[in-house]
ROTORNU-701155 format. One line per field, with one value per residue (C-alpha): residue in three letters; residue number from 1; x, y, z. Coordinates in Angstrom, 3 decimals, padded with zeros to 6 digits. Example, Ala and Ser with C-alpha at 12.3 -4.5 7.8 and 13.67 -1.06 7.14 Angstrom:
BEGIN
residuo <- (ALA;SER)
num <- (1;2)
u <- (012.300;013.670)
v <- (-004.500;-001.060)
w <- (007.800;007.140)
% end
This chain:
BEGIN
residuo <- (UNK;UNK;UNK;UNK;UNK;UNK;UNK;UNK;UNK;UNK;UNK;UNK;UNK;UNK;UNK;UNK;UNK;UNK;UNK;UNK;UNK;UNK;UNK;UNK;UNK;UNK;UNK;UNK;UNK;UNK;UNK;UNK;UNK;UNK;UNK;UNK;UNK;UNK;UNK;UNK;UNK;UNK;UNK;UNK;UNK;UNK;UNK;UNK;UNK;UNK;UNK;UNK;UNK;UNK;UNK;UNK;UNK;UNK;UNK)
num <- (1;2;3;4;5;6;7;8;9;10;11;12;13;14;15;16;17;18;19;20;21;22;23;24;25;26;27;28;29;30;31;32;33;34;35;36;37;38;39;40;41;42;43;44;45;46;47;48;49;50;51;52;53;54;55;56;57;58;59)
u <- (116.791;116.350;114.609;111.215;109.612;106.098;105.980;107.817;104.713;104.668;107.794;108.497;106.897;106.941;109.889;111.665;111.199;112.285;115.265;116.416;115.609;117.323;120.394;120.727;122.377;121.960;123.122;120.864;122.566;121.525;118.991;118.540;120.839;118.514;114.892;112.996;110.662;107.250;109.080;110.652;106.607;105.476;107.781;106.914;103.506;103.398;105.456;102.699;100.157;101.562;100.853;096.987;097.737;099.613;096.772;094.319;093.286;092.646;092.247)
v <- (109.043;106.754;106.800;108.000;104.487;105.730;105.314;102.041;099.951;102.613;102.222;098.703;095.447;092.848;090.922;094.157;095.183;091.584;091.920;094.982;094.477;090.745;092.231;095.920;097.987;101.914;102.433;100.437;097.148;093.698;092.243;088.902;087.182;089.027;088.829;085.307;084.536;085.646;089.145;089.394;088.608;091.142;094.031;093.729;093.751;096.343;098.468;097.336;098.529;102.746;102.941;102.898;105.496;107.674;107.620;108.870;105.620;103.544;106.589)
w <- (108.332;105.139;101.791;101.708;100.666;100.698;096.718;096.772;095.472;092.770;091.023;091.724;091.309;094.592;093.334;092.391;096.062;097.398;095.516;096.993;100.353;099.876;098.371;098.854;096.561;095.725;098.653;100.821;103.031;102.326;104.573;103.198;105.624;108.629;107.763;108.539;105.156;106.784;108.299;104.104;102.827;104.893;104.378;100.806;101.329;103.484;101.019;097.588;100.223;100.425;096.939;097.748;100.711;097.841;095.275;098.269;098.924;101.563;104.321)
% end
């Protein structure tokens, strides 16, 4: 099982979170070389969106 990434929006800002996913690091692989653009867009959106769910909002 990975990282618990429900606080992801929290600590990081969207292009913080782009640049991990696009080149890994702390112990997570790259996955710029996989994800299309849109897939990339949407991964990080998806993660700035659990930060609502966190703060008890958005149920």
């Amino acid at each position: 099982m990975g990282p618990n990434l429900s606080d992801a929006g929290l600590r990081e800002t969207a292009t913080e979170i782009r640049r991990q996913i696009v080149y890994g690091g702390k112990g997570m692989p790259l996955f710029g070389d996989i994800l299309e653009r849109r897939e990339l867009a949407d991964l990080v959106d998806y993660l700035r969106s659990c930060r609502a769910k966190v703060n008890g909002q958005g149920r």
